[in-house]
N, CA, C and O atoms as a DFTB+ gen file, in Angstrom:
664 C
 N C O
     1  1       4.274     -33.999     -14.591
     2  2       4.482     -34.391     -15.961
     3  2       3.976     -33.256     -16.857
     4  3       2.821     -32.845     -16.743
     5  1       4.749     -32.800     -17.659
     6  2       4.259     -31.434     -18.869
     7  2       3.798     -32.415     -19.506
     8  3       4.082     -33.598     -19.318
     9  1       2.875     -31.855     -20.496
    10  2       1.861     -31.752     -21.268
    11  2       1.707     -30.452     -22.107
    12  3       1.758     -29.430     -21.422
    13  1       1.542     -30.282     -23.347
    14  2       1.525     -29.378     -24.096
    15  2       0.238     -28.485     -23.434
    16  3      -0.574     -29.296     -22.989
    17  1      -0.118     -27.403     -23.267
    18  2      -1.118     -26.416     -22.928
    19  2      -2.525     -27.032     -23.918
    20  3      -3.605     -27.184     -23.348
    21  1      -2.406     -27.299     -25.151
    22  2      -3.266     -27.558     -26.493
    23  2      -3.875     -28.690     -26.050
    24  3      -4.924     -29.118     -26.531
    25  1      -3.041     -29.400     -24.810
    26  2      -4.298     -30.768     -24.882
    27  2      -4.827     -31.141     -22.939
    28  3      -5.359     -32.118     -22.410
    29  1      -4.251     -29.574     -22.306
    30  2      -4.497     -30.177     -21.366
    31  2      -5.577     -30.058     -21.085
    32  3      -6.174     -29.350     -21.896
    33  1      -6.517     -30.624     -19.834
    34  2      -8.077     -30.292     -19.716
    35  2      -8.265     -29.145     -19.016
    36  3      -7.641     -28.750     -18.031
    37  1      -9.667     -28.357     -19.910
    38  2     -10.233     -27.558     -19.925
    39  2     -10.633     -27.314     -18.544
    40  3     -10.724     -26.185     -18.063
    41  1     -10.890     -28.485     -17.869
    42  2     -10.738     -28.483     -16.191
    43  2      -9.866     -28.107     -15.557
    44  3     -10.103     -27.882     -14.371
    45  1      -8.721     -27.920     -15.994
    46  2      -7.507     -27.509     -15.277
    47  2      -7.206     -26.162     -14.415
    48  3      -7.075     -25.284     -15.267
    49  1      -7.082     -25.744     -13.478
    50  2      -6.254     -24.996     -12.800
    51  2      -5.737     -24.258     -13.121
    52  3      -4.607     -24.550     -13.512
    53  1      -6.108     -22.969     -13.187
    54  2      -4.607     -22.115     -14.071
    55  2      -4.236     -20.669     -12.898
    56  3      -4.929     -20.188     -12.001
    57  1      -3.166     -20.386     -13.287
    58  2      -2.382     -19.227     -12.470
    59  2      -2.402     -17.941     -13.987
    60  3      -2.220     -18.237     -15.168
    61  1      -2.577     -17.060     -13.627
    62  2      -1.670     -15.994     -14.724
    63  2      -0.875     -14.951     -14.086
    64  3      -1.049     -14.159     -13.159
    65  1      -0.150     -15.165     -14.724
    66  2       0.953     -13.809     -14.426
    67  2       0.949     -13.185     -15.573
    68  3       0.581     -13.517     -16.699
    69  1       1.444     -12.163     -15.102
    70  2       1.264     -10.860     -15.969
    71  2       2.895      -9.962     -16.165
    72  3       3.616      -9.668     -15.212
    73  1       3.102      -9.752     -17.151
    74  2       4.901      -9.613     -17.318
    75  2       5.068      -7.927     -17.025
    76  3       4.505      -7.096     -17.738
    77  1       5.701      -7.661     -16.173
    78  2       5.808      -6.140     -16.319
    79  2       6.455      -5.517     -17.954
    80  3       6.638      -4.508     -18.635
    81  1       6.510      -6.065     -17.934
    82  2       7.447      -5.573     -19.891
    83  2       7.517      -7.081     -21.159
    84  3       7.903      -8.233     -20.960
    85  1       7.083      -6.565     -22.162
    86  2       7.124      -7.747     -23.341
    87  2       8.360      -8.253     -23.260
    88  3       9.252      -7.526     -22.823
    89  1       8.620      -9.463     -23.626
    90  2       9.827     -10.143     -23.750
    91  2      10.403     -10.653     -25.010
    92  3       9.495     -11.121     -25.698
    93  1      11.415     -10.735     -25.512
    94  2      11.846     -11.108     -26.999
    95  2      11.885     -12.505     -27.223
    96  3      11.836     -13.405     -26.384
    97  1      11.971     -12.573     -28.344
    98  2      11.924     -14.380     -28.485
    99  2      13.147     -14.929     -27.393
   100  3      12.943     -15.856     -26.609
   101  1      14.688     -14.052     -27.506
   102  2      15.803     -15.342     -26.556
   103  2      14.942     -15.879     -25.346
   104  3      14.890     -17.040     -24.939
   105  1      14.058     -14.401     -24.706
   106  2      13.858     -14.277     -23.218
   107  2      12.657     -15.129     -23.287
   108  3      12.739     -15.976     -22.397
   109  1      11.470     -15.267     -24.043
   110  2      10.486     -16.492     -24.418
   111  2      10.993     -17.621     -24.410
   112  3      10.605     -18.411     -23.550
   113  1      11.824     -17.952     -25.192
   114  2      12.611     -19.143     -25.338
   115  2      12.995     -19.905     -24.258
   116  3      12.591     -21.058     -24.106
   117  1      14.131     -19.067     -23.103
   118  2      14.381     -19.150     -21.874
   119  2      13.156     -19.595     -20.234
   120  3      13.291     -20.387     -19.301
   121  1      12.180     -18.706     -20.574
   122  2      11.222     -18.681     -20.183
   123  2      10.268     -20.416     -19.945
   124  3       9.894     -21.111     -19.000
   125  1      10.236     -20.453     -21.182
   126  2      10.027     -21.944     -22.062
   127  2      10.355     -22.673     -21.190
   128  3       9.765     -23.154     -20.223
   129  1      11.812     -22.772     -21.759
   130  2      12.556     -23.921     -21.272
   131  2      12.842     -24.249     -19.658
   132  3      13.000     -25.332     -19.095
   133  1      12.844     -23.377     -19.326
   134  2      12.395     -23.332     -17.495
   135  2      11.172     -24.019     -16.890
   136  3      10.824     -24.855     -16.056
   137  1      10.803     -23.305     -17.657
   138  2       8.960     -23.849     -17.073
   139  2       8.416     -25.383     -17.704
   140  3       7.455     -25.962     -17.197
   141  1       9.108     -25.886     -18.770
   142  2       8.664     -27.279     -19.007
   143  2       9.402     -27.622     -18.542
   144  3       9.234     -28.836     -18.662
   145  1      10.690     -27.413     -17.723
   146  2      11.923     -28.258     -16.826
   147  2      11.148     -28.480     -15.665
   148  3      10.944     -29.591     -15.177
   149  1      10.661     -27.267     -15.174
   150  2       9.424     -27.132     -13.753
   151  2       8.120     -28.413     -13.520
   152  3       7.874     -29.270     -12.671
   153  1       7.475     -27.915     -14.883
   154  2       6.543     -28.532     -14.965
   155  2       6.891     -29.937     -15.031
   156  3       6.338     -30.459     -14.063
   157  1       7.574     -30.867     -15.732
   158  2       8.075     -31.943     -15.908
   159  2       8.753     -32.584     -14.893
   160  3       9.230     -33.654     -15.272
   161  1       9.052     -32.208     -13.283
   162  2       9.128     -31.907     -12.286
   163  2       8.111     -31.462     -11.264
   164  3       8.454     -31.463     -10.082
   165  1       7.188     -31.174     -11.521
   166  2       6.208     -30.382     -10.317
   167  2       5.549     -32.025     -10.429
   168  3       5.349     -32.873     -11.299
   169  1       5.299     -31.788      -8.414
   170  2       4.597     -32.993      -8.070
   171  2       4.137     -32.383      -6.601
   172  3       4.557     -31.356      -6.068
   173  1       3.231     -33.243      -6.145
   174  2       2.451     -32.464      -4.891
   175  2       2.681     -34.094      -4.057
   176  3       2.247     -35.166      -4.477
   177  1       3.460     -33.877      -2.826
   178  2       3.850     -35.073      -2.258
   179  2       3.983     -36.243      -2.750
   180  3       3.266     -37.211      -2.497
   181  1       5.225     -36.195      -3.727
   182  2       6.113     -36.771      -3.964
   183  2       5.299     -37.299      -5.558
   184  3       6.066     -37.804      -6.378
   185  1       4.107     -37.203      -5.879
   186  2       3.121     -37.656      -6.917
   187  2       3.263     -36.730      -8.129
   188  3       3.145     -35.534      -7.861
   189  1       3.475     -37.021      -9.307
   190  2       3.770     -36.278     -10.692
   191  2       2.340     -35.385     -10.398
   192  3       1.407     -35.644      -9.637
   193  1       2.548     -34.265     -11.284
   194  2       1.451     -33.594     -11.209
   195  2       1.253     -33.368     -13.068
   196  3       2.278     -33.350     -13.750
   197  1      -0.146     -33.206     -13.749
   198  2       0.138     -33.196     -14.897
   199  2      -0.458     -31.841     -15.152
   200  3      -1.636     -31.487     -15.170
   201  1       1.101     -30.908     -15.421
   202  2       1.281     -29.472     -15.762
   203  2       1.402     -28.866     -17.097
   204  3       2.381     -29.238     -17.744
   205  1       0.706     -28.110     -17.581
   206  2       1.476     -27.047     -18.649
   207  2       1.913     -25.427     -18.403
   208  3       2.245     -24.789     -17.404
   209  1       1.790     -25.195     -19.412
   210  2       2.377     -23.441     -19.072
   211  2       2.136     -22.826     -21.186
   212  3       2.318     -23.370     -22.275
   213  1       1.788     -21.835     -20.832
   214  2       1.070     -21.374     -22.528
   215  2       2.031     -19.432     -22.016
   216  3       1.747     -18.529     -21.228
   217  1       2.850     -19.607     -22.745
   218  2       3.201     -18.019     -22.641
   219  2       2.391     -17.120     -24.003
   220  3       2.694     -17.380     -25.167
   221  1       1.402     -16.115     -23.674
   222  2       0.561     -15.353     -24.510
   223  2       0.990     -13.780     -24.731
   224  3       1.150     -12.959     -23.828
   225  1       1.156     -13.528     -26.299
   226  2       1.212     -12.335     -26.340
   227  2       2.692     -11.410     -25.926
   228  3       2.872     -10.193     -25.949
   229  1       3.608     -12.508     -25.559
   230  2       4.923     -12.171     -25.341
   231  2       4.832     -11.169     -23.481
   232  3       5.773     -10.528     -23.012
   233  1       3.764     -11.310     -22.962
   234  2       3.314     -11.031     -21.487
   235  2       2.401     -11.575     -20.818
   236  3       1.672     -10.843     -20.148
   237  1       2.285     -12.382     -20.819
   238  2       1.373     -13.679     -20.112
   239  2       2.050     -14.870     -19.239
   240  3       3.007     -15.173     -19.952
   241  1       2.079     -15.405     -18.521
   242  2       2.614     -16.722     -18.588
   243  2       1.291     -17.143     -17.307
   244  3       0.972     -16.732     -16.192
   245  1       0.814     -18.225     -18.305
   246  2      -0.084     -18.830     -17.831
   247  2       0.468     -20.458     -17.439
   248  3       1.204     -21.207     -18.081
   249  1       0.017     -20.582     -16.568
   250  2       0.690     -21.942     -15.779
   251  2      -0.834     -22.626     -15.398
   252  3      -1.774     -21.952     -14.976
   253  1      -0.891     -24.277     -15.663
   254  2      -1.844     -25.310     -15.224
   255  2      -1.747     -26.034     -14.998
   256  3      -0.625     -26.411     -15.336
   257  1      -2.381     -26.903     -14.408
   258  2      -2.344     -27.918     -13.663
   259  2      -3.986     -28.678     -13.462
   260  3      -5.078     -28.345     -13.002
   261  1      -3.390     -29.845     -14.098
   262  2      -5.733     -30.859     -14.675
   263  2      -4.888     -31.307     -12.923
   264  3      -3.899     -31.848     -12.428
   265  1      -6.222     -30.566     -12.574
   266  2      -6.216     -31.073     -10.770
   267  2      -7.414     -32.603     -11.305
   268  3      -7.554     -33.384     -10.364
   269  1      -7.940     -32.889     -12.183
   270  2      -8.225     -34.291     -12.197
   271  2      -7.003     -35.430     -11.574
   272  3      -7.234     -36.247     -10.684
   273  1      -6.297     -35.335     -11.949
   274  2      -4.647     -36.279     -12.019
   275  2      -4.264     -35.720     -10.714
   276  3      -3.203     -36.275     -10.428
   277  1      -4.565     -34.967      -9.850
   278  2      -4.309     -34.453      -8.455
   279  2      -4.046     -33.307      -8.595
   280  3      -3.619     -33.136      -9.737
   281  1      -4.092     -31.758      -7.624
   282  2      -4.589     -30.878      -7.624
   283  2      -3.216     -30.688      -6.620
   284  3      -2.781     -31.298      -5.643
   285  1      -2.778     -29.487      -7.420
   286  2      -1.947     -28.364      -6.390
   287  2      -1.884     -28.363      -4.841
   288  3      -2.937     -28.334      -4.205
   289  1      -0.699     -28.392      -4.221
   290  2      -1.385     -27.493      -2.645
   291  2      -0.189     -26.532      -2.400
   292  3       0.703     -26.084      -3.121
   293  1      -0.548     -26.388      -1.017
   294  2       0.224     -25.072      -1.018
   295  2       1.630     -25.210      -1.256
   296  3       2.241     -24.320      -1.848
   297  1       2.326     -26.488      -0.751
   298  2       3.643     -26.484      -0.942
   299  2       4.320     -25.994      -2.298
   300  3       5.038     -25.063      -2.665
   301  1       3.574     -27.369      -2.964
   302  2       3.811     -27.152      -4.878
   303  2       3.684     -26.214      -5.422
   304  3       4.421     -25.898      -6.355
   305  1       2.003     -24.972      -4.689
   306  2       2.148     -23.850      -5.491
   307  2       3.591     -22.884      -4.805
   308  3       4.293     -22.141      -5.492
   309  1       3.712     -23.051      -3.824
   310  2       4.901     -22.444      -3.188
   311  2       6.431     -22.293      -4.329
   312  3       7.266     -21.441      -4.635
   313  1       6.069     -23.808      -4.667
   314  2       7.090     -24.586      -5.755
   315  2       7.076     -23.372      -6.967
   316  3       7.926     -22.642      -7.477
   317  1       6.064     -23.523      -7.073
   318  2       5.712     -22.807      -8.535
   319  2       6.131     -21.485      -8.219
   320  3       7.100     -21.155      -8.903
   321  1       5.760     -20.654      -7.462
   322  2       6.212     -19.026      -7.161
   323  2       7.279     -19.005      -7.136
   324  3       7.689     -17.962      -7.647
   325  1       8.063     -19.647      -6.788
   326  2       9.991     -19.757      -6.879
   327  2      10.587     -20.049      -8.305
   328  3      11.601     -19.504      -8.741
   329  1       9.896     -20.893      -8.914
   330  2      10.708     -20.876     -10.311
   331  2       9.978     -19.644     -11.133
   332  3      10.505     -19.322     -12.198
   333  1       9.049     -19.089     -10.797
   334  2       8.532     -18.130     -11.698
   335  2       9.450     -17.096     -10.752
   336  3      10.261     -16.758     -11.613
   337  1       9.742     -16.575      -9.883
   338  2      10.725     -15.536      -9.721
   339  2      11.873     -15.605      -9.873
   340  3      12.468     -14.620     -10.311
   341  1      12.584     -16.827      -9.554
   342  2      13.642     -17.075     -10.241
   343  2      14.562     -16.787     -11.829
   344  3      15.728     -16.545     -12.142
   345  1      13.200     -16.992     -12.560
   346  2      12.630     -16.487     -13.900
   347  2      12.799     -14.531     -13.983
   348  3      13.517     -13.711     -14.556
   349  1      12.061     -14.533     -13.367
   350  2      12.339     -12.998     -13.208
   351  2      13.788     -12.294     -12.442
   352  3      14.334     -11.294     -12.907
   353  1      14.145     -12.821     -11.534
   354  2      15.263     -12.402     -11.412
   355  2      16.160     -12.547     -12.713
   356  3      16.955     -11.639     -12.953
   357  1      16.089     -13.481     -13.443
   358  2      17.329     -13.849     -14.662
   359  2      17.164     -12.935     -15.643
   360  3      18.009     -12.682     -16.502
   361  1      16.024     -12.395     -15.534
   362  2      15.653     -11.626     -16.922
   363  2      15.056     -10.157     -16.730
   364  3      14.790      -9.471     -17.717
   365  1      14.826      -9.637     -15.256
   366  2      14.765      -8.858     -15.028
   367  2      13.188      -8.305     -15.200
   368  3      12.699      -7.321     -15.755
   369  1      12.868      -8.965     -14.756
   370  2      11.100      -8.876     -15.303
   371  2      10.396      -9.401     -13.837
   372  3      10.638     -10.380     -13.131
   373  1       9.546      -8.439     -13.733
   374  2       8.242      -8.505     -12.564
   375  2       6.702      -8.772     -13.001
   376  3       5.783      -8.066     -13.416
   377  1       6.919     -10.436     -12.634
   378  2       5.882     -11.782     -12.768
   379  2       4.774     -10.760     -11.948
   380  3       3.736     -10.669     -12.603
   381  1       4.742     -10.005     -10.735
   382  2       3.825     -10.151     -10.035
   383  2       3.131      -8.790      -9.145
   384  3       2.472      -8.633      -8.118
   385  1       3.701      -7.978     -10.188
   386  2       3.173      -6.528     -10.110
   387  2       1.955      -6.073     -10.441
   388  3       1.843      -5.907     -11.655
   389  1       0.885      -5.779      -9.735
   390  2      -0.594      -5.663      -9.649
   391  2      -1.387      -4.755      -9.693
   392  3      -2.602      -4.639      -9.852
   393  1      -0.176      -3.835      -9.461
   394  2      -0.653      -1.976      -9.978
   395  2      -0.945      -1.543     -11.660
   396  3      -1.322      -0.477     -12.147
   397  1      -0.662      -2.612     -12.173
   398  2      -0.638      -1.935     -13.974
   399  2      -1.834      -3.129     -14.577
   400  3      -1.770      -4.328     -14.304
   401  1      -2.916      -2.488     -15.453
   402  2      -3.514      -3.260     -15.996
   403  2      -3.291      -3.216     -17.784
   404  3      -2.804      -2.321     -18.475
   405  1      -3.762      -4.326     -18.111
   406  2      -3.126      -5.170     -19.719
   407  2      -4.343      -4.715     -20.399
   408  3      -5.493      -5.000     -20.065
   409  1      -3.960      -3.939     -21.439
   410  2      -5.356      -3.699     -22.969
   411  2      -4.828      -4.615     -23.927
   412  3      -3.872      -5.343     -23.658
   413  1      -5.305      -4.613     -24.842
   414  2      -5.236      -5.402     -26.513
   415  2      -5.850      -4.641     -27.504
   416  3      -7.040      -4.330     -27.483
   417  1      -5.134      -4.370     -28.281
   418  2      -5.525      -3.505     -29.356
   419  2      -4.751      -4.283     -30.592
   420  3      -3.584      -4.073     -30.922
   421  1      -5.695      -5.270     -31.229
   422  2      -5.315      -6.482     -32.144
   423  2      -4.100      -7.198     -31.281
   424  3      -4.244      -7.689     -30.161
   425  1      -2.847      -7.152     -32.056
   426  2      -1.884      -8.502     -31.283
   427  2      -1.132      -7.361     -30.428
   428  3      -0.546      -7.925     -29.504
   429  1      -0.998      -6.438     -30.403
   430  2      -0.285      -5.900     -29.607
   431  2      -1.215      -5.399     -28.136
   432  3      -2.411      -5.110     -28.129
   433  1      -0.151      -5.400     -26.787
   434  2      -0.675      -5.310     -25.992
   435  2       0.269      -4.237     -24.869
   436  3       1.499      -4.178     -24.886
   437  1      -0.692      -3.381     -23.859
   438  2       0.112      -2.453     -23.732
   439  2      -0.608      -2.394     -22.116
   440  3      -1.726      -2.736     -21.731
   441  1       0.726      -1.725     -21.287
   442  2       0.414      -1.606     -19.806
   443  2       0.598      -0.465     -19.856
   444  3       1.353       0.217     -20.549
   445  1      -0.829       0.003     -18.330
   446  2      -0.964       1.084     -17.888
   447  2      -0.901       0.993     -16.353
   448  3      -1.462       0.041     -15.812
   449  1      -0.341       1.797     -15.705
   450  2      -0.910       1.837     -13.759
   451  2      -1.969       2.213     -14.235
   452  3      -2.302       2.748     -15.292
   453  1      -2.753       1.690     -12.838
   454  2      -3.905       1.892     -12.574
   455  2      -4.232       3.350     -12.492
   456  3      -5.136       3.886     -13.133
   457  1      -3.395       3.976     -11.619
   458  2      -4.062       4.935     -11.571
   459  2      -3.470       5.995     -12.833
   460  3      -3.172       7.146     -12.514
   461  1      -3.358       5.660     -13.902
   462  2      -3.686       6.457     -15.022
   463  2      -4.994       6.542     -16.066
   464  3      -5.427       7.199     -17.012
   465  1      -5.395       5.092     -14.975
   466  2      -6.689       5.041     -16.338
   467  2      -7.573       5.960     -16.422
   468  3      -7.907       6.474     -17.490
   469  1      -8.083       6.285     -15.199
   470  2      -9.127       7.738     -15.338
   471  2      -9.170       8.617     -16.633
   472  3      -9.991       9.057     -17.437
   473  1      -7.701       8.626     -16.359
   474  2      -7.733       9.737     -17.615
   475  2      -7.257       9.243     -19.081
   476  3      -7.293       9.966     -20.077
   477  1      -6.819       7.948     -19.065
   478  2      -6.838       6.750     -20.473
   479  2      -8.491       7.032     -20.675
   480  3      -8.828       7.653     -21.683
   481  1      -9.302       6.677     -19.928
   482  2     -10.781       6.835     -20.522
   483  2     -10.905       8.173     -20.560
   484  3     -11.084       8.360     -21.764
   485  1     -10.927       9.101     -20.106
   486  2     -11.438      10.376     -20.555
   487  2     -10.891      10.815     -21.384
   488  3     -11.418      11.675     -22.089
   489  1      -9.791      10.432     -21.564
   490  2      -9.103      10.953     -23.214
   491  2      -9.441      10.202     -24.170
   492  3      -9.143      10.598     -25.297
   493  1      -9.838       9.485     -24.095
   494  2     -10.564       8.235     -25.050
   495  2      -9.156       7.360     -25.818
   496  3      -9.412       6.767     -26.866
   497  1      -7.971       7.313     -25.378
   498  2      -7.015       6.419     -25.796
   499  2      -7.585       4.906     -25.077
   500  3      -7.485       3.852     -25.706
   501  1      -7.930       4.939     -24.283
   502  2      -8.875       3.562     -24.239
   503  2     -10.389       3.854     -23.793
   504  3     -10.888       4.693     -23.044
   505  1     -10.928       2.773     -24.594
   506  2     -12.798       3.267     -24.424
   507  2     -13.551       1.688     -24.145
   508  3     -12.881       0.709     -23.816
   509  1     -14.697       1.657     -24.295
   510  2     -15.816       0.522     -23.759
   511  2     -15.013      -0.724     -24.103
   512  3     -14.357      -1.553     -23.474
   513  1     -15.415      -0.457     -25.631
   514  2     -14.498      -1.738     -26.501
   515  2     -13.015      -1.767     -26.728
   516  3     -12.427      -2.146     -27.741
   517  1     -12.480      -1.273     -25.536
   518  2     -11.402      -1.800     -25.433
   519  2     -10.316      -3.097     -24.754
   520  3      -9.722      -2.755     -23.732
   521  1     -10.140      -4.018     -25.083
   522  2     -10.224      -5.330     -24.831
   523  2      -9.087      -5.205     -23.420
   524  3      -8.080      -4.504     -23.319
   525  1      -9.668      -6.123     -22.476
   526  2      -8.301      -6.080     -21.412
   527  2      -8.841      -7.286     -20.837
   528  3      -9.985      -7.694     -21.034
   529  1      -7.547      -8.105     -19.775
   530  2      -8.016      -9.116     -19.383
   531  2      -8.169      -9.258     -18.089
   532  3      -7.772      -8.455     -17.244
   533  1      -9.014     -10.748     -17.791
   534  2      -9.705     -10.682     -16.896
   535  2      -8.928     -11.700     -15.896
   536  3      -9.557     -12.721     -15.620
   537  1      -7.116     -11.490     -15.085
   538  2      -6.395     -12.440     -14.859
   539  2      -6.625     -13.454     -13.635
   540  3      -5.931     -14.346     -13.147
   541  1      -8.009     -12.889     -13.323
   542  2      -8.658     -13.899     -12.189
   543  2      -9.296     -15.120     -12.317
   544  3      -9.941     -15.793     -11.514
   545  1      -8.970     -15.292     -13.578
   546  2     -10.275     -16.889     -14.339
   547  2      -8.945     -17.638     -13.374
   548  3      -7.794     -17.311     -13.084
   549  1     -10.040     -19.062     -13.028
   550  2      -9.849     -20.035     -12.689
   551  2      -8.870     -21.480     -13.281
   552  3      -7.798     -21.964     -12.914
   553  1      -9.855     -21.831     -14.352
   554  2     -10.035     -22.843     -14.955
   555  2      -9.530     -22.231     -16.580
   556  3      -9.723     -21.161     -17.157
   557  1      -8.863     -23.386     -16.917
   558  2      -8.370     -23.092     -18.638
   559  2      -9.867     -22.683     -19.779
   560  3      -9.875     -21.914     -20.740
   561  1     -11.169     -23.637     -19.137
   562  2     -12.065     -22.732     -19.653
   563  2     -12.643     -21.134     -19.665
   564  3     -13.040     -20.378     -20.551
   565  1     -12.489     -21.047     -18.337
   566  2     -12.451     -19.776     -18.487
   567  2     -11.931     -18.679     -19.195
   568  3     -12.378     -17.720     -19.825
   569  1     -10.679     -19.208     -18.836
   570  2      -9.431     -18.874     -19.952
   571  2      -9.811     -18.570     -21.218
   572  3      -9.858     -17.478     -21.783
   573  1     -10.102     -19.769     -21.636
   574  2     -10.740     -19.835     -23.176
   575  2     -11.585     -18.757     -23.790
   576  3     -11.541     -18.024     -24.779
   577  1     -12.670     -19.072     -22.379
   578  2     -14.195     -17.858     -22.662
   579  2     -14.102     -16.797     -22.845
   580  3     -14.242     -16.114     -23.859
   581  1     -13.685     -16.431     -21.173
   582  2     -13.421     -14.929     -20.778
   583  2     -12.390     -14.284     -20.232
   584  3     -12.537     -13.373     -19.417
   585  1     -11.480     -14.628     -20.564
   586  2      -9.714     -14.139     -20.202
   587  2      -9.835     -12.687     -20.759
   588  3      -9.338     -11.760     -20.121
   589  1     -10.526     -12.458     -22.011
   590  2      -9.799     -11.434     -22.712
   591  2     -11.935     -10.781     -23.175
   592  3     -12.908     -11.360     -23.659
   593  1     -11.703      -9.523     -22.709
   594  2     -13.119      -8.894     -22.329
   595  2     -13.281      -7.497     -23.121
   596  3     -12.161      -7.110     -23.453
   597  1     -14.077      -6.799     -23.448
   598  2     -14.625      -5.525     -23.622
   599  2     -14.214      -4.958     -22.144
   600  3     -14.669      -5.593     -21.192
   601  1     -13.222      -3.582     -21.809
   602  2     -13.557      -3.209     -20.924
   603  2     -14.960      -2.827     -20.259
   604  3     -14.889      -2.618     -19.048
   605  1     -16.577      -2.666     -21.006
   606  2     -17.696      -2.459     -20.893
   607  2     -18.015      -4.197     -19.927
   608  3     -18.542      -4.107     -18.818
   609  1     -17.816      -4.974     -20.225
   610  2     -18.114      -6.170     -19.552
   611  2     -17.064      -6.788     -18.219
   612  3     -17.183      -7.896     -17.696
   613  1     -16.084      -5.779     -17.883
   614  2     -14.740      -6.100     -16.788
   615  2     -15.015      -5.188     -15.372
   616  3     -16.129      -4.707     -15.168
   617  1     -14.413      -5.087     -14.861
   618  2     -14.110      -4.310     -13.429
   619  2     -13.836      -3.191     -13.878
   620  3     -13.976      -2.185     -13.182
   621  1     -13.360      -3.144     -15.218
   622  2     -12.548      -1.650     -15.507
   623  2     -14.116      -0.407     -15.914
   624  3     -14.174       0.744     -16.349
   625  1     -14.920      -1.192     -15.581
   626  2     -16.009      -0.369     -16.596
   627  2     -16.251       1.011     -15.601
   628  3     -16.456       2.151     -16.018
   629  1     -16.168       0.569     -14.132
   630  2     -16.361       2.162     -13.356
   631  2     -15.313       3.623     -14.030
   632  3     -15.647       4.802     -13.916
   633  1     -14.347       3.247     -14.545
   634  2     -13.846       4.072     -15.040
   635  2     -13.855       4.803     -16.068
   636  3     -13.137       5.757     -16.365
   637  1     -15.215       4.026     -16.933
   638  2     -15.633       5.115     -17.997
   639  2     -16.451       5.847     -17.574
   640  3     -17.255       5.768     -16.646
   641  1     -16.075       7.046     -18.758
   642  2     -17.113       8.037     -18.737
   643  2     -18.557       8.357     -18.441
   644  3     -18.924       7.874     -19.512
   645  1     -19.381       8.651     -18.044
   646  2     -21.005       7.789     -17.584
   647  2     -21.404       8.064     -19.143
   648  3     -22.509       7.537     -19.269
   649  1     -21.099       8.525     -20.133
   650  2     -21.482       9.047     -21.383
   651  2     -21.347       8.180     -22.080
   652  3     -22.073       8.007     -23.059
   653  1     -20.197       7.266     -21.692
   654  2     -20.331       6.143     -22.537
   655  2     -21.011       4.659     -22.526
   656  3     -21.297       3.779     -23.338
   657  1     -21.102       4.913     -21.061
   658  2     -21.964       3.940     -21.040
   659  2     -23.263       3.977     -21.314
   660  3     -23.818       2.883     -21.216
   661  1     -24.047       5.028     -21.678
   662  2     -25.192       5.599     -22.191
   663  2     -25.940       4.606     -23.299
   664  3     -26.978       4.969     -23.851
């Protein structure tokens, strides 16, 4: 059963994917409408499951599930990886590419491979306080908290300069 993202519990379950490229409103739109067809549909042996999905920043798509009301398993998440590629096949977009990490610099947001950052920090086009996220949170609280970080407080911090961390 969907549920708007705004009211589901903070307990909930969440997945993030990460969009290889921003998407325009049609392809948001589309996106949308897939995933509350999904969600409004997703059930874990044969039992409604109560799902949302919050697309952020025009490269996000965050997917949940209040495992209070019953909790994911592998089948359903199985479920879920198929309509999110499916998704990507239609639109030409890679849900699940793990080599490029996400900054924020106000609303706009921008991908790098990994292995360019070395030198993103030493050139100082990205530095301490530069915001990136953290797509391993759990729980929609987390989400809330610490999704979105100071690179100085993330994984990304070995890659600054030792000068800056001074």
């Amino acid at each position: 059963m969907y549920i708007p993202f705004k009211d589901i519990s903070e307990n909930s379950r969440v997945w993030i994917y990460q969009l290889d490229r921003e998407v325009n409103d049609e392809e948001r739109n589309f996106i949308e409408s897939v995933m509350k067809q999904f969600c409004g549909q997703w059930q874990v042996h044969g039992a409604p499951l109560q799902t949302s999905f919050e697309v952020f920043y025009n490269r996000f798509l965050v997917l949940a599930v209040d495992e209070n009301s019953g909790g994911a398993s592998g089948c359903s998440i199985d479920g879920s990886v198929r309509a999110i590629k499916e998704v990507g096949l239609k639109l030409d977009i890679d849900f699940f590419d793990r080599t490029k990490v996400a900054f924020r610099a106000g609303a706009k947001v921008s991908v790098y491979p990994m292995n360019e950052l070395k030198e993103l920090f030493s050139s100082a086009t990205l530095n301490q306080d530069t915001i990136t996220f953290d797509n391993l949170v759990t729980t929609k609280s987390e989400l809330l908290a610490r999704w979105e970080v100071p690179v100085s407080r993330s994984w990304l911090a070995k890659y600054l300069p030792k000068k800056a961390l001074a």
